[in-house]
LUMBATI-530784 format. One record per residue: residue number from 1; residue in three letters; chain; x, y, z of N, C-alpha, C in turn. Coordinates in steps of 0.1 Angstrom, whole numbers, always signed. Layout:
<r NUM; "Ala"; "A"; <X; Y; Z>; <X; Y; Z>; <X; Y; Z>>
...
//
This chain:
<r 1; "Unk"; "A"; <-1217; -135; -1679>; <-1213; -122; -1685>; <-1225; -113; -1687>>
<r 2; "Unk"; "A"; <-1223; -100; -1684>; <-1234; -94; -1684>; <-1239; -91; -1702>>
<r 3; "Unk"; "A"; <-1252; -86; -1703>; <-1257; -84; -1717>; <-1249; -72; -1724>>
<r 4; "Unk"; "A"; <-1248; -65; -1731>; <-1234; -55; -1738>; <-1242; -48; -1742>>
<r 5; "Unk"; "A"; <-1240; -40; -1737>; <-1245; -25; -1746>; <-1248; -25; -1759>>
<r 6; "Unk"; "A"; <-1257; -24; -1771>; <-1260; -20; -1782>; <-1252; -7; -1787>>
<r 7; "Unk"; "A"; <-1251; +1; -1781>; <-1246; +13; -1785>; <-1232; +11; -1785>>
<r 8; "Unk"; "A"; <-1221; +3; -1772>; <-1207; +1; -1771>; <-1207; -8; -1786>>
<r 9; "Unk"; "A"; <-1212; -19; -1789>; <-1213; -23; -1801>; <-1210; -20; -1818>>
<r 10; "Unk"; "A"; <-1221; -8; -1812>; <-1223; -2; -1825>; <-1208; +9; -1826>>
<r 11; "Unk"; "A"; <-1206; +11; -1815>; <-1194; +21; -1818>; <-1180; +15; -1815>>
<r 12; "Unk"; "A"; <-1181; -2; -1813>; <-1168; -9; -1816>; <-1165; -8; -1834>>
<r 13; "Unk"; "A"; <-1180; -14; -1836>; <-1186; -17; -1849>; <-1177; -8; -1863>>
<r 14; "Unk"; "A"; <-1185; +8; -1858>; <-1183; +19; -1864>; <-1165; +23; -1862>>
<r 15; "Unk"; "A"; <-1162; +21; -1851>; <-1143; +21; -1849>; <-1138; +12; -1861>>
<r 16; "Unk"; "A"; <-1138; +3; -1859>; <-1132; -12; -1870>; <-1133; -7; -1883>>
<r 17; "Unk"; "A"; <-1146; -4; -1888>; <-1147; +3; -1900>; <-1137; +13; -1906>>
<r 18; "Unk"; "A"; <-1139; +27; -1896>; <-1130; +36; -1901>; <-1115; +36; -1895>>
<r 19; "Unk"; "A"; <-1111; +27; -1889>; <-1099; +23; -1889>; <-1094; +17; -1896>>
<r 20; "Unk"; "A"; <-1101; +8; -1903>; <-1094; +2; -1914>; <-1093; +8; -1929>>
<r 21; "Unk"; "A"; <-1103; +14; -1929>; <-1103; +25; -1940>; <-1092; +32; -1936>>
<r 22; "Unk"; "A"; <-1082; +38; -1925>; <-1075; +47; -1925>; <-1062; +43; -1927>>
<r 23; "Unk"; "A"; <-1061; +27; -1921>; <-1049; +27; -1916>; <-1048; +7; -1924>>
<r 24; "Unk"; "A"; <-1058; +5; -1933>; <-1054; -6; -1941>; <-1051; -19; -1935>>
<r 25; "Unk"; "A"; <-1058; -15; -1922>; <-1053; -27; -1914>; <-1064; -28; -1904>>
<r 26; "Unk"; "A"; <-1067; -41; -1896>; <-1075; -46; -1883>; <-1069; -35; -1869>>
<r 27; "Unk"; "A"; <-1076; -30; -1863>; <-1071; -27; -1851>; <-1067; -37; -1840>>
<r 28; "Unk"; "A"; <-1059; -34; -1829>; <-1056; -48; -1821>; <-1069; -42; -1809>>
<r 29; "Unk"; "A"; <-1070; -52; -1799>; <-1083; -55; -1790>; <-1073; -42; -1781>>
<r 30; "Unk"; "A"; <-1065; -38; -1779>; <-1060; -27; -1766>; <-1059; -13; -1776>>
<r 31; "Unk"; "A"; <-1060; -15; -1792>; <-1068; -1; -1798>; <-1080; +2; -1797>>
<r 32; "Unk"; "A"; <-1088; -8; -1801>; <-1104; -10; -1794>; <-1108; -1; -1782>>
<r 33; "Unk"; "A"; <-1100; -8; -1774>; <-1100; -3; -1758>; <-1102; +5; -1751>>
<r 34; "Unk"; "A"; <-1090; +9; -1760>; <-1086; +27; -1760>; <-1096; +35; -1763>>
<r 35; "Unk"; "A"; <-1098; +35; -1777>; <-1111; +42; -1783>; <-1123; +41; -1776>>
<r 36; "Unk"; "A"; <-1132; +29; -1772>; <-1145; +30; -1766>; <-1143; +30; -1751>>
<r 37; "Unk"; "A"; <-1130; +34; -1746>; <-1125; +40; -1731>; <-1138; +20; -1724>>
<r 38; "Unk"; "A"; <-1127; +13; -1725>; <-1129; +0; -1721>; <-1118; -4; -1714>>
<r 39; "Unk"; "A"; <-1114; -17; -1703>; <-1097; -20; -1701>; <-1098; -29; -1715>>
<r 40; "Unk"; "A"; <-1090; -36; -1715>; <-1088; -48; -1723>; <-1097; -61; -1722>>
<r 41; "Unk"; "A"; <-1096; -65; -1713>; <-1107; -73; -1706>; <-1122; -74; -1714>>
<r 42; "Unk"; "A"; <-1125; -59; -1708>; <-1137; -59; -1713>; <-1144; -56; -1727>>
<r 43; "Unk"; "A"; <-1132; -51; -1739>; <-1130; -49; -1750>; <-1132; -63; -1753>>
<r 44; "Unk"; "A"; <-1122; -72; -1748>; <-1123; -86; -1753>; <-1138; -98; -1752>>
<r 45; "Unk"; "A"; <-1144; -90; -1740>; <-1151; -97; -1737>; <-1166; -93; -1749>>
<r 46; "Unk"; "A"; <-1164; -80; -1752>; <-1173; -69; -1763>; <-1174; -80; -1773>>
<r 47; "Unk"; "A"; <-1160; -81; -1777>; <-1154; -88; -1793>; <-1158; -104; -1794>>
<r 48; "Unk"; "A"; <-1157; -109; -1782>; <-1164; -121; -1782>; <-1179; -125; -1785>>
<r 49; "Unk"; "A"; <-1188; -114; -1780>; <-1199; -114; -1776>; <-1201; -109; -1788>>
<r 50; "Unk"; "A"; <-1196; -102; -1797>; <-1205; -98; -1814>; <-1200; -104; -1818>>
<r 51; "Unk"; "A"; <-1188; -117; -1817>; <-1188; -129; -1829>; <-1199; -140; -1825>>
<r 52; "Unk"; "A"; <-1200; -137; -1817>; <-1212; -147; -1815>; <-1224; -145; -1819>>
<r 53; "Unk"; "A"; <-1226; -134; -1821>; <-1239; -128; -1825>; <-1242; -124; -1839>>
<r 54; "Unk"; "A"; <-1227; -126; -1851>; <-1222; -123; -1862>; <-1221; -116; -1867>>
<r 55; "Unk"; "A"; <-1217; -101; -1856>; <-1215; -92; -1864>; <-1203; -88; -1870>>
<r 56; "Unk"; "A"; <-1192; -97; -1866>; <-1178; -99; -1870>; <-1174; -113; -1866>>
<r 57; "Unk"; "A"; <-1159; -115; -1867>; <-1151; -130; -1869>; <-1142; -123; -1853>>
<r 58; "Unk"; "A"; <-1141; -129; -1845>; <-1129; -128; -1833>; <-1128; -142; -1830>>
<r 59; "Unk"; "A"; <-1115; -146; -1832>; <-1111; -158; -1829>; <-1099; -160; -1825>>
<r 60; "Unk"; "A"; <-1095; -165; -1810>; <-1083; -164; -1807>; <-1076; -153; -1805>>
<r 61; "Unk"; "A"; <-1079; -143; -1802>; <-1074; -129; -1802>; <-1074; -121; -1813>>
<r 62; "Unk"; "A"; <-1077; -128; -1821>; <-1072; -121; -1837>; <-1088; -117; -1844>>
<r 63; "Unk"; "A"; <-1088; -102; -1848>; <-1103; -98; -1852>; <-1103; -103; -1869>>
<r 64; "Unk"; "A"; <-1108; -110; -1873>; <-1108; -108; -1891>; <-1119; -109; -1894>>
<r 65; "Unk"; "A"; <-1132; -101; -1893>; <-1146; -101; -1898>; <-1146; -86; -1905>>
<r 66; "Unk"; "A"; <-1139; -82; -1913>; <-1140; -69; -1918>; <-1147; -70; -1931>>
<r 67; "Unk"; "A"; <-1158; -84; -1936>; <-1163; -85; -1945>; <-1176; -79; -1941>>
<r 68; "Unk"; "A"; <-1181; -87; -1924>; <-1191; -78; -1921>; <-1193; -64; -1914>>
<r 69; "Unk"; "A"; <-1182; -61; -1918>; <-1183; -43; -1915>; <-1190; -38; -1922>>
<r 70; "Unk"; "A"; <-1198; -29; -1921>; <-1202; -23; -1935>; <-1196; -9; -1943>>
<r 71; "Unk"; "A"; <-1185; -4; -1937>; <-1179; +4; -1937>; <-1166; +4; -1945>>
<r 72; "Unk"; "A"; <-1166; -6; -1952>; <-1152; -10; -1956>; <-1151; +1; -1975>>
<r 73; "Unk"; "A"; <-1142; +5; -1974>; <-1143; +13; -1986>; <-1144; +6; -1997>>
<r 74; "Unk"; "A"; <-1153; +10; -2010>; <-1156; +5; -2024>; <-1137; +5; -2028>>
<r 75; "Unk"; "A"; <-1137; -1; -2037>; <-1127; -3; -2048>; <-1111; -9; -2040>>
<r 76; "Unk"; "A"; <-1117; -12; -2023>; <-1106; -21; -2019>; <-1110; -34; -2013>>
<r 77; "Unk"; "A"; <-1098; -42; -2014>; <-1102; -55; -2014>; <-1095; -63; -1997>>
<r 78; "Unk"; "A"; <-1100; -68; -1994>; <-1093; -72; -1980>; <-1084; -83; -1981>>
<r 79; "Unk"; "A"; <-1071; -90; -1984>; <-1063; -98; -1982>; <-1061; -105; -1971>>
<r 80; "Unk"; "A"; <-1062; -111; -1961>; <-1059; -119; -1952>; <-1038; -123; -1950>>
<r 81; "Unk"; "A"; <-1035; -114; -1945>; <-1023; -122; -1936>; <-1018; -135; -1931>>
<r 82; "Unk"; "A"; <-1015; -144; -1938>; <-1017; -159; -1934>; <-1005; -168; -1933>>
<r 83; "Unk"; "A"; <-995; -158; -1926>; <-983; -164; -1922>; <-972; -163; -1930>>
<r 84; "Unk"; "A"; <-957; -170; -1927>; <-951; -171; -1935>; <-946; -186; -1943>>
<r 85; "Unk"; "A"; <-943; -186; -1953>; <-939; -192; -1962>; <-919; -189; -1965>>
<r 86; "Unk"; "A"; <-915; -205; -1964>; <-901; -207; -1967>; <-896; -202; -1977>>
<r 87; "Unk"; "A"; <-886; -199; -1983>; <-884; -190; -1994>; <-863; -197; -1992>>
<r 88; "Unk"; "A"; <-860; -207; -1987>; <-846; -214; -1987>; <-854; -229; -1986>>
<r 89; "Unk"; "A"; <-860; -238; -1975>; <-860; -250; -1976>; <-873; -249; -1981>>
<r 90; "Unk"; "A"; <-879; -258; -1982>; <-895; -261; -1984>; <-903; -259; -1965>>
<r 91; "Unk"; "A"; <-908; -256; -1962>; <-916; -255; -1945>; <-932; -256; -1950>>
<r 92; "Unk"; "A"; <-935; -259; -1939>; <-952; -263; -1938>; <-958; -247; -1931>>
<r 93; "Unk"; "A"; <-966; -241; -1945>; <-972; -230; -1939>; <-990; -229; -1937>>
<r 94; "Unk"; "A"; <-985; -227; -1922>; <-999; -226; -1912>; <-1011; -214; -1917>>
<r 95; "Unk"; "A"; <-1020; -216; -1926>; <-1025; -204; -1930>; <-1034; -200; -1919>>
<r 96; "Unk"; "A"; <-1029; -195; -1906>; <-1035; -186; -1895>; <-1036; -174; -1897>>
<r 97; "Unk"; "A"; <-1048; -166; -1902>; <-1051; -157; -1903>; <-1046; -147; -1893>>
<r 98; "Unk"; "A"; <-1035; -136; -1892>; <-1032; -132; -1885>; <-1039; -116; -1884>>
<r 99; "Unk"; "A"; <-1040; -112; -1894>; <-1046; -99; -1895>; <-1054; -99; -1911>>
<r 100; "Unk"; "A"; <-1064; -86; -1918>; <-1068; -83; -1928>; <-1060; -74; -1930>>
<r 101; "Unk"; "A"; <-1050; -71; -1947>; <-1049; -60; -1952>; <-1055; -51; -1964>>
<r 102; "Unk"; "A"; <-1059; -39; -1968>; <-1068; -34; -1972>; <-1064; -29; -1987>>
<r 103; "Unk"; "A"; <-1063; -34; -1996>; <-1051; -31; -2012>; <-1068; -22; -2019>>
<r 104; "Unk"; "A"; <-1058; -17; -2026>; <-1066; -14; -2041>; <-1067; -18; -2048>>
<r 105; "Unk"; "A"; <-1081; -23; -2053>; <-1082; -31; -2064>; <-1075; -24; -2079>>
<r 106; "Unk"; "A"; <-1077; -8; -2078>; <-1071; +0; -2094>; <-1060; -7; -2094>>
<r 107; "Unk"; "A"; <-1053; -8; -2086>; <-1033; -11; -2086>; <-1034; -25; -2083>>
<r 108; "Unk"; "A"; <-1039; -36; -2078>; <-1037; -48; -2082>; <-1049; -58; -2089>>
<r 109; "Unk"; "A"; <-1058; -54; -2091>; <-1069; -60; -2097>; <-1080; -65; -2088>>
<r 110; "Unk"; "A"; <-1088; -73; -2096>; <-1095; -81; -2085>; <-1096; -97; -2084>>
<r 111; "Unk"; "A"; <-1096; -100; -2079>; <-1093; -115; -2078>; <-1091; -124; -2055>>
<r 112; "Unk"; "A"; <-1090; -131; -2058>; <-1087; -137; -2045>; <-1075; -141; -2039>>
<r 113; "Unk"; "A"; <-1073; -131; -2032>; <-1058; -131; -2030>; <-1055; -132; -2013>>
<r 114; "Unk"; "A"; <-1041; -133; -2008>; <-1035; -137; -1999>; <-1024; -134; -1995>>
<r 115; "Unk"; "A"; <-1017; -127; -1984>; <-1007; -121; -1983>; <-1000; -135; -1973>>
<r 116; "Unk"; "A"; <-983; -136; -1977>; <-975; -146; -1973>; <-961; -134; -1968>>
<r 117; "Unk"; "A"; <-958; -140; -1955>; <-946; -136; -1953>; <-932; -143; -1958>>
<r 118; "Unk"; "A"; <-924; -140; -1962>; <-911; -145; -1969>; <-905; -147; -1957>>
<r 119; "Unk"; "A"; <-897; -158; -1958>; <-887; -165; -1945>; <-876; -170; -1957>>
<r 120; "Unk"; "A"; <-864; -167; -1955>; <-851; -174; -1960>; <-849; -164; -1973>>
<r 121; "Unk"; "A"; <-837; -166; -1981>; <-829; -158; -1990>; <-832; -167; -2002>>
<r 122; "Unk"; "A"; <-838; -175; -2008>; <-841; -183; -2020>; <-841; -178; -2029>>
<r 123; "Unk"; "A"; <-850; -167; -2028>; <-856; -158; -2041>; <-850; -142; -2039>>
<r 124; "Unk"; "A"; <-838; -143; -2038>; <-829; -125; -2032>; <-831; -124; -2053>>
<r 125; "Unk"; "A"; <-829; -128; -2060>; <-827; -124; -2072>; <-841; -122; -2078>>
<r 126; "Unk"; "A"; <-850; -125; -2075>; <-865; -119; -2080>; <-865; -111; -2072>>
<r 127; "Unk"; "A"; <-859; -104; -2062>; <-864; -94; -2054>; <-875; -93; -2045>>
<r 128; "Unk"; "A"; <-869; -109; -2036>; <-883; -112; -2025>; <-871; -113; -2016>>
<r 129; "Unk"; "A"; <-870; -110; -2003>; <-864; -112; -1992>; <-868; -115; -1981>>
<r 130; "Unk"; "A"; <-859; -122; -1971>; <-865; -121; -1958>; <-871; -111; -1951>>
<r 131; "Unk"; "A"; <-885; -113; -1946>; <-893; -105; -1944>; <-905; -96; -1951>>
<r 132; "Unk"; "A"; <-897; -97; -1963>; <-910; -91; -1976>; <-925; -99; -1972>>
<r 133; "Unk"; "A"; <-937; -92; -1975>; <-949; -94; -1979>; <-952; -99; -1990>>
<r 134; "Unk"; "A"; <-954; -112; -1998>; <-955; -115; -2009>; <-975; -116; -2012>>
<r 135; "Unk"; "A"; <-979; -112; -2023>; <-993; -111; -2024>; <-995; -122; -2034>>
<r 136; "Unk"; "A"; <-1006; -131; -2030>; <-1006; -141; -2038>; <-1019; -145; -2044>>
<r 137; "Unk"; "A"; <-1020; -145; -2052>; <-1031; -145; -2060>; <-1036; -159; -2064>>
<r 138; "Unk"; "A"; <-1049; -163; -2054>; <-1054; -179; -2055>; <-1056; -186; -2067>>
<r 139; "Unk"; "A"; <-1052; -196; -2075>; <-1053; -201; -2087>; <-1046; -215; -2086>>
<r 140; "Unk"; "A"; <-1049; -221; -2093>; <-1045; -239; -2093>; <-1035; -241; -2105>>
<r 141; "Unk"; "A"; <-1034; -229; -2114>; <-1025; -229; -2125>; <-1017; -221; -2128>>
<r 142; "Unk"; "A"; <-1002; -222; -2134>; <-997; -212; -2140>; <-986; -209; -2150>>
<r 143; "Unk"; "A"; <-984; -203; -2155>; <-973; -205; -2165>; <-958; -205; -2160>>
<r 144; "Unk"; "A"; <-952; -209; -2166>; <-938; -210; -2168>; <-930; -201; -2166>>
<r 145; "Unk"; "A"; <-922; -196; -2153>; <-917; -181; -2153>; <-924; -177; -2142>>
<r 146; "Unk"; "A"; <-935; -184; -2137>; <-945; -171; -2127>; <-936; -178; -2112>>
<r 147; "Unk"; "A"; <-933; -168; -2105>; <-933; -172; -2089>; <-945; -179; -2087>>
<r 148; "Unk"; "A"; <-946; -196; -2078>; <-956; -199; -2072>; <-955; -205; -2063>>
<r 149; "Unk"; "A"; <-966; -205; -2054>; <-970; -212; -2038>; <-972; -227; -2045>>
<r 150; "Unk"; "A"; <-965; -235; -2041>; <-967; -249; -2046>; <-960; -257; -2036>>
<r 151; "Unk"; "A"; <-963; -270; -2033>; <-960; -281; -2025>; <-952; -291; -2032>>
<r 152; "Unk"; "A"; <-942; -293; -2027>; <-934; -305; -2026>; <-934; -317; -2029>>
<r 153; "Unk"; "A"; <-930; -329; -2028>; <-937; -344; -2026>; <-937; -346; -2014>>
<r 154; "Unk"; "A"; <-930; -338; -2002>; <-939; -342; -1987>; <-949; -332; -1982>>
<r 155; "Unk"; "A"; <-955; -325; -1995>; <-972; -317; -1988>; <-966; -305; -1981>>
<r 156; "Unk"; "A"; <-955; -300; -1983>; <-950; -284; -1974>; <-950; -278; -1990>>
<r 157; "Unk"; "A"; <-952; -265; -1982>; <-957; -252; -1994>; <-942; -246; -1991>>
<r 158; "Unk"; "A"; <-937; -241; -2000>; <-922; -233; -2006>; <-929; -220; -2015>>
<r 159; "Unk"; "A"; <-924; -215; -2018>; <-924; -202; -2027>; <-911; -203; -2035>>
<r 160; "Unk"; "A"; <-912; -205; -2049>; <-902; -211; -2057>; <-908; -206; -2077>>
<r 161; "Unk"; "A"; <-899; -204; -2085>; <-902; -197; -2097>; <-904; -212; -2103>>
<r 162; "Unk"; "A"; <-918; -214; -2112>; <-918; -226; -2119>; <-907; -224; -2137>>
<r 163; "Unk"; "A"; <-903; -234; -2135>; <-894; -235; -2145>; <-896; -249; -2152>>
<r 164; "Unk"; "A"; <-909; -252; -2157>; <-915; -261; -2167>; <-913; -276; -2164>>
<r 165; "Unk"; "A"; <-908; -283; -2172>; <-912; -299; -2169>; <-893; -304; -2174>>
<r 166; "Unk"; "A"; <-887; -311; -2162>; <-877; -318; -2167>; <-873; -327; -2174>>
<r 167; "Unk"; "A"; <-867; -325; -2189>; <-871; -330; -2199>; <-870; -351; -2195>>
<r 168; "Unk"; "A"; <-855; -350; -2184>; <-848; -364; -2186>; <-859; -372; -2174>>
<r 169; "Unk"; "A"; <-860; -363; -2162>; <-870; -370; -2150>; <-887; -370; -2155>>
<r 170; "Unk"; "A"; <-890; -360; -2163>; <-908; -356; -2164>; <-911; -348; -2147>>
<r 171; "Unk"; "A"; <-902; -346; -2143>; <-910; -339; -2132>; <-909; -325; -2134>>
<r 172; "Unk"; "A"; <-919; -320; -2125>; <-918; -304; -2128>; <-908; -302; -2120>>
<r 173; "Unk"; "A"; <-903; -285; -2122>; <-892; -279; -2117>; <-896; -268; -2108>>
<r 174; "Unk"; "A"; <-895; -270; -2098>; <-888; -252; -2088>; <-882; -250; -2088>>
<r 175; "Unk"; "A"; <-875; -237; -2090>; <-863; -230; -2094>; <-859; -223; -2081>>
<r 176; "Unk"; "A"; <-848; -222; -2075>; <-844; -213; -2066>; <-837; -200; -2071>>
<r 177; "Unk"; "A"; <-841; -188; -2066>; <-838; -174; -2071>; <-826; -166; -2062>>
<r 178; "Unk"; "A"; <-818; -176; -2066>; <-802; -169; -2056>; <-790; -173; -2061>>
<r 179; "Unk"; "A"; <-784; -176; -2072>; <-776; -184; -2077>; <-762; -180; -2066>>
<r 180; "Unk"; "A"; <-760; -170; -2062>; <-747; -165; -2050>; <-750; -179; -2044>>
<r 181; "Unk"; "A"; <-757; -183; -2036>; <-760; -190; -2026>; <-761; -204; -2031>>
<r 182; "Unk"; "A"; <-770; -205; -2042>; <-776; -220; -2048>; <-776; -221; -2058>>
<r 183; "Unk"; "A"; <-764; -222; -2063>; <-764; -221; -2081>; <-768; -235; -2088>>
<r 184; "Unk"; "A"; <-777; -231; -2094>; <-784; -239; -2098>; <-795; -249; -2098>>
<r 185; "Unk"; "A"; <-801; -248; -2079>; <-805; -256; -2073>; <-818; -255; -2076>>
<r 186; "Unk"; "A"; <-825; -266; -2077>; <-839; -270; -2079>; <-850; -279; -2073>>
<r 187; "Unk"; "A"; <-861; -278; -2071>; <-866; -288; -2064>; <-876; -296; -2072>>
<r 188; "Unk"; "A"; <-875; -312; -2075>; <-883; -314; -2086>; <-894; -321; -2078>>
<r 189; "Unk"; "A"; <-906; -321; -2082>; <-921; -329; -2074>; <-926; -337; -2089>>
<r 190; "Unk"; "A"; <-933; -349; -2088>; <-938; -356; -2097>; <-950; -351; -2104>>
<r 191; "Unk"; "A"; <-959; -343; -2095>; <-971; -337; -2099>; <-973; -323; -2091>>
<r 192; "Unk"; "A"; <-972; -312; -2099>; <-974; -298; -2094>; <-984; -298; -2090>>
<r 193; "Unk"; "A"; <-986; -288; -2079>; <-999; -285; -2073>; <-993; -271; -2067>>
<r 194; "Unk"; "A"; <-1002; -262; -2077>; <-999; -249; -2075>; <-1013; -241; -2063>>
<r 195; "Unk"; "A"; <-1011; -233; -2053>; <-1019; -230; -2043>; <-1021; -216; -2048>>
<r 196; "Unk"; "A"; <-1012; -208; -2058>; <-1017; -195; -2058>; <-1000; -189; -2065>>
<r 197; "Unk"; "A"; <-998; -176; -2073>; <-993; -171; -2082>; <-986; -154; -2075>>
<r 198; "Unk"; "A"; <-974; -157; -2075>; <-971; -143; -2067>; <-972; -132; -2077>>
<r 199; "Unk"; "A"; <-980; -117; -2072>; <-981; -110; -2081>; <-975; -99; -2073>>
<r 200; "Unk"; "A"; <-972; -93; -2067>; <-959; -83; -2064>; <-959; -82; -2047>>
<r 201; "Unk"; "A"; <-947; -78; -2045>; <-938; -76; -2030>; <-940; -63; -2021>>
<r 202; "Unk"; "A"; <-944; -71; -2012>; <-937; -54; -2004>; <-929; -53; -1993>>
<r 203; "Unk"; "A"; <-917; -50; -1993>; <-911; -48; -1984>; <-913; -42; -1964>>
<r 204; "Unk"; "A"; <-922; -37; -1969>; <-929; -32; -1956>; <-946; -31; -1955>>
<r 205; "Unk"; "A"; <-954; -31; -1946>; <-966; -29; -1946>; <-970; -22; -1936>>
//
């Protein structure tokens, strides 16, 4: 592969930045393209050759180094896209970084967080649906009432409302949020193991 321009670099570089600043999101490798008048190919070949060199993360097709941008605006925080999460059975979720999204810290805080796609109708009565964006906030604990990313006794991650300790078994409780569908239904595990704390939805992104 030939050596890459410094300058095509610098002005993938400088693209990524203010793209994401505009539009709260990663550009794909045939926006790239576009912009620094590249085919695909050789955009790809660009993006390979600066993760190697560290000026960003490209892996698999998928760009997520918008830490080392230097362009990224003060007072937002980058979320990582990391698949979806069951929200009817329990499923095993693949945290494949699919894209970075760009939140505000004023309107959700700061902290370490994670965006999960919702799969299944479990939680229609908290007001998470199929397809929603749920934002999840990394933590190993949580109170009583909070939506959380927690695992099962066979090690698959669900999205389920904790509902405290069952007084007759001792096991903790997930709650299902749909009584139309699953009245009353619960999922009990011996020992909680919470992965993170849902802190609000978005229906679109």
């Amino acid at each position: 592969m030939r050596t890459k321009k410094e300058e095509t670099m610098n002005r993938i570089q400088d693209f990524i930045g203010d793209y994401y600043r505009a539009n709260h999101r990663t550009p794909t490798t045939r926006e790239i393209a576009g912009e620094v008048q590249l085919s695909n190919g050789a955009a790809h070949k660009y993006l390979v050759a600066m993760n190697e060199r560290g000026m960003l993360r490209y892996e698999n097709g998928v760009l997520s180094g918008i830490d080392k941008v230097s362009k990224t605006l003060t007072g937002y925080f980058s979320a990582p896209l990391v698949g979806s999460i069951a929200c009817g059975d329990p499923e095993h979720e693949e945290e494949n970084v699919e894209a970075y999204i760009s939140l505000p810290e004023g309107l959700f805080g700061k902290g370490d967080f994670y965006l999960l796609k919702a799969t299944g109708d479990s939680m229609e009565d908290d007001g998470i649906y199929d397809g929603d964006y749920v934002l999840i906030r990394k933590q190993t604990d949580c109170q009583v009432g909070d939506i959380v990313v927690a695992l099962d006794d066979e090690n698959n991650n669900t999205l389920k409302r904790y509902a405290g300790v069952d007084p007759r078994s001792r096991k903790a409780v997930l709650k299902y949020a749909n009584e139309a569908v699953y009245p009353g239904r619960t999922i009990l595990v011996d020992s909680l193991t919470v992965q993170g704390v849902a802190k609000n939805v978005f229906h679109y992104l």
